[in-house]
C-alpha positions as CSV (number, residue, x, y, z in Angstrom):
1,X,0.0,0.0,0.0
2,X,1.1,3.2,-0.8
3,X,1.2,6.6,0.9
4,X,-1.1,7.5,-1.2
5,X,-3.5,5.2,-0.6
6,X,-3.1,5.5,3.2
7,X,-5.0,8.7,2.9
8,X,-7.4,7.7,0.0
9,X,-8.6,4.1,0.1
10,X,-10.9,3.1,2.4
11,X,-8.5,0.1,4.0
12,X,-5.9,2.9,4.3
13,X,-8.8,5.1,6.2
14,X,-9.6,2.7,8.8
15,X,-5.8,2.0,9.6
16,X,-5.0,5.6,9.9
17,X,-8.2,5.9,12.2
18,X,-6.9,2.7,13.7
19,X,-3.5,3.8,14.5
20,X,-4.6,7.5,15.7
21,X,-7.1,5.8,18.0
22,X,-4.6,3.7,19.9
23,X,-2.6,6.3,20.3
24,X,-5.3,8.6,21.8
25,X,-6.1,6.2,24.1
26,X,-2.2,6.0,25.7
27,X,-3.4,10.1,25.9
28,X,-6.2,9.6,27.6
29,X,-4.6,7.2,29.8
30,X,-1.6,9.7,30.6
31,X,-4.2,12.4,31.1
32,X,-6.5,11.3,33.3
33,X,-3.8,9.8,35.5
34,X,-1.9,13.0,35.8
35,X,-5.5,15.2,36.6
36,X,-5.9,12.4,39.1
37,X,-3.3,14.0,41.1
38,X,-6.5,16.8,42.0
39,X,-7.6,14.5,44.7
40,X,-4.5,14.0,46.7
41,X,-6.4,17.4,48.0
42,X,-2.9,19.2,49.0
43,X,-4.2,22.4,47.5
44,X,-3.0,21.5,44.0
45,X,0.7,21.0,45.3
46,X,0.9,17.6,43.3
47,X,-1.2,18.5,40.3
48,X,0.5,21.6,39.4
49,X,4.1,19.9,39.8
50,X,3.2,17.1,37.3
51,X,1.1,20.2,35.3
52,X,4.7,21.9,35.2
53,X,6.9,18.9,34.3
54,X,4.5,18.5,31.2
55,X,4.2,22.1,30.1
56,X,8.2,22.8,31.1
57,X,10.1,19.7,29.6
58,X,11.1,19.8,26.1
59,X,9.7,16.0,25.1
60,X,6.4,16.2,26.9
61,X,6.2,19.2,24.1
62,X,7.2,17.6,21.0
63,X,4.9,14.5,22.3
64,X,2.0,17.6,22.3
65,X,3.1,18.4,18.5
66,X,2.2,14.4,17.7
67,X,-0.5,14.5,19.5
68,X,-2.5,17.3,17.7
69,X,-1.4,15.5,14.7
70,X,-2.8,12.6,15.6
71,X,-6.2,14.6,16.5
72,X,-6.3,16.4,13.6
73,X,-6.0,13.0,11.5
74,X,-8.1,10.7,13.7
75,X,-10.9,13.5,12.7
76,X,-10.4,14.4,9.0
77,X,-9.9,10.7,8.5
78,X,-13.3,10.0,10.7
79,X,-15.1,12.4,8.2
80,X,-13.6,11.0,5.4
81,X,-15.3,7.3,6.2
82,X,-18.3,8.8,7.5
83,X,-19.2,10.5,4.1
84,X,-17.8,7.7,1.8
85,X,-20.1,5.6,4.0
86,X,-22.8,7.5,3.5
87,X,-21.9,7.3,-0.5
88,X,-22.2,3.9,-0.7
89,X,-25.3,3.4,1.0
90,X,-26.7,5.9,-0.9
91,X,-30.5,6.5,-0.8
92,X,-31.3,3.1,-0.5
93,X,-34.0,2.8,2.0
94,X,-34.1,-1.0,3.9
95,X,-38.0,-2.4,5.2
96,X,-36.6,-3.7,8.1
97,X,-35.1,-1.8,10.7
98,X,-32.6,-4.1,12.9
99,X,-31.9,-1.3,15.3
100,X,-29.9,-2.8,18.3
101,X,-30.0,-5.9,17.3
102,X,-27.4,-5.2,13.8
103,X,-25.4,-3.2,16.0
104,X,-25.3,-0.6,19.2
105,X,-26.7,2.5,18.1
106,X,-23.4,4.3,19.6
107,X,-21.5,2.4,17.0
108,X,-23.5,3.7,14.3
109,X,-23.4,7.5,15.7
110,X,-19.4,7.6,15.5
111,X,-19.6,11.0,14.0
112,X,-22.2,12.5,15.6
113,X,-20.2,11.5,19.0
114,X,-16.9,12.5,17.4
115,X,-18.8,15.9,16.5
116,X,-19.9,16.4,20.5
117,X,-16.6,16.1,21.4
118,X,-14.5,17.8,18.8
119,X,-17.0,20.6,20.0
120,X,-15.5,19.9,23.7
121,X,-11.9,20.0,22.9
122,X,-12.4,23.7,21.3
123,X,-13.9,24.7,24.9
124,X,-11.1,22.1,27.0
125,X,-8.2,23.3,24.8
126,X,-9.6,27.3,25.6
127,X,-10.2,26.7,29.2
128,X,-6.9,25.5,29.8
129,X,-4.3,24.8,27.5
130,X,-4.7,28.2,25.2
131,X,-4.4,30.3,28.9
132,X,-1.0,28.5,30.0
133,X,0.4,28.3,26.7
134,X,-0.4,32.0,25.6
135,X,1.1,32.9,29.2
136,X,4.3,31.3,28.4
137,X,4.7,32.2,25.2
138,X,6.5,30.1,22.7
139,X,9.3,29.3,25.3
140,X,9.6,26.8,27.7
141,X,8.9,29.4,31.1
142,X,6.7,29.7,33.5
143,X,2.7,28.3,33.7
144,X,-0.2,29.3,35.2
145,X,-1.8,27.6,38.2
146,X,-3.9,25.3,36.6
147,X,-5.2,24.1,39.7
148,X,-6.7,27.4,40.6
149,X,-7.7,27.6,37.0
150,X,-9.2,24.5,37.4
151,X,-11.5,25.7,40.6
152,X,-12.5,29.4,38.7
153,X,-13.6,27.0,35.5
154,X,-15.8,24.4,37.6
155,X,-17.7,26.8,39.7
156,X,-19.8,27.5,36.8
157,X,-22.6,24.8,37.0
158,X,-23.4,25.0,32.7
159,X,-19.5,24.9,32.4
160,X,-19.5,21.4,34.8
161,X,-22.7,20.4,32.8
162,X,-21.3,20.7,29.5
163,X,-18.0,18.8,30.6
164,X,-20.1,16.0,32.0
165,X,-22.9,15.7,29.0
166,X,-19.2,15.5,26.7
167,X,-17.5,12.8,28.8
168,X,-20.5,10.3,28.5
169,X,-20.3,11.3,24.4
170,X,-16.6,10.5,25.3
171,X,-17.6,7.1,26.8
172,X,-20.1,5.5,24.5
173,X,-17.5,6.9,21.3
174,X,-15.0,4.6,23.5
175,X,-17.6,1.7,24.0
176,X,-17.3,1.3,20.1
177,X,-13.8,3.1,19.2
178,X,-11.3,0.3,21.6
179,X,-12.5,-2.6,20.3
180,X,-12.7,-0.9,16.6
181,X,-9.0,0.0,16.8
182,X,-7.8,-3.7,17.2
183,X,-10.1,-5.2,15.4
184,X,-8.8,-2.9,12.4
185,X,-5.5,-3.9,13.2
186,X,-6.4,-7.5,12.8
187,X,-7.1,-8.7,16.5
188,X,-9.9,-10.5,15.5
189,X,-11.0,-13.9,16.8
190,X,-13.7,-15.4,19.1
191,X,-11.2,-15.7,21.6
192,X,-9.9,-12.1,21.6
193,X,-13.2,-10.5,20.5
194,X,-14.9,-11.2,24.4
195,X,-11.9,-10.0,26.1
196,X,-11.4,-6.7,24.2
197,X,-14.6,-6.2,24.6
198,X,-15.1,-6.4,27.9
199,X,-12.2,-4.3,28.4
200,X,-13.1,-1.7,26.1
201,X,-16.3,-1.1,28.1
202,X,-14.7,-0.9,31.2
203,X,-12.0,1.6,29.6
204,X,-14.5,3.7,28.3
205,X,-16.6,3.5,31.8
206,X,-13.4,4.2,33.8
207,X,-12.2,7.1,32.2
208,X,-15.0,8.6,31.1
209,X,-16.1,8.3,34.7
210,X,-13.1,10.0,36.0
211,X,-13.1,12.7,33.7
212,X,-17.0,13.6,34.7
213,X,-16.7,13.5,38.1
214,X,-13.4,16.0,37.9
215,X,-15.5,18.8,37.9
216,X,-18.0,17.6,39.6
217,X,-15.7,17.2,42.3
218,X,-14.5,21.1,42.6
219,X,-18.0,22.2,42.0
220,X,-19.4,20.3,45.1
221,X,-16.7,21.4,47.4
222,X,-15.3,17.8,47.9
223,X,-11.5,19.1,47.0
224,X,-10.3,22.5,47.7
């Protein structure tokens, strides 16, 4: 296969989106573990020291370069299938409707999902990473406390709403998207099938989960 065709054919499509979605996943895992560090409850001590290793250490930052890259093509190449799906079907209307019983309905509303929280990562990436970047410039320097950001950010309750409505789009875009990856990647047998499944619904309840309950969690007083 060429490079080309990477971008262009539809096998090439699902291995990019394959690829991109493994690899957001090893982000998500990072992420969540390091805004885990809100609950040790030492007044953001922890947090903002791992905040500051990230935002302050020259790999973390190219890492950051990969990783928009890897956004950037998990969604153009998400858009891509969706509408050359679309193609193919067509018009064609079918008499039956299988609903649930063809497949979940979360798997068939990839983009719509994908749309919610493409939406969310223009207000994430503005409430937080636009802020401490534009404060240090393009140099590696000094950051802002994102831990008191954090607290100004989740005291508004349509702010904590709209992070909590996005994390369970996050979750059910998961529920489909972890066992997708692999199975692109040609993990795909009886045996495997069960276990990746049952861990990709636990994955996606887990830290979708602990994302939600992040603001909750500053909202409600239960960390200061």
């Amino acid at each position: 296969m060429t490079w080309k065709q990477m971008f262009t054919s539809s096998v090439g499509k699902k291995l990019i989106m394959g690829f991109t979605g493994l690899f957001l996943i090893l982000f998500l895992i990072v992420h969540v573990s390091l805004n885990a560090f809100i609950w040790a409850n030492d007044g953001g001590v922890m947090f903002n020291q791992g905040a500051h290793f990230m935002g302050s250490t020259v790999v973390p930052r190219i890492l950051e370069i990969g990783l928009f890259l890897g956004i950037i093509l998990h969604i153009v190449q998400g858009y891509m299938l969706e509408s050359q799906n679309r193609k193919a079907r067509g018009k064609v209307k079918y008499a039956v409707s299988y609903g649930n019983k063809g497949s979940k309905w979360y798997s068939r509303s990839m983009a719509l999902l994908g749309t919610i929280i493409l939406l969310f990562l223009i207000v994430h990436i503005s409430h937080f990473w636009l802020p401490n970047r534009s404060h240090q410039g393009f140099l590696l320097g000094e950051e802002i406390n994102l831990y008191q950001t954090m607290k100004e950010v989740f005291s508004n309750i349509w702010v904590v709403l709209v992070y909590v409505l996005s994390c369970i789009s996050l979750g059910y875009h998961l529920a489909h998207g972890f066992q997708s990856a692999f199975r692109t990647l040609g993990v795909h047998n009886k045996k495997y099938n069960t276990m990746l499944t049952s861990i990709g619904y636990c994955f996606s309840i887990v830290i979708s989960l602990a994302f939600a309950l992040m603001p909750i969690s500053f909202y409600l007083g239960w960390i200061q």
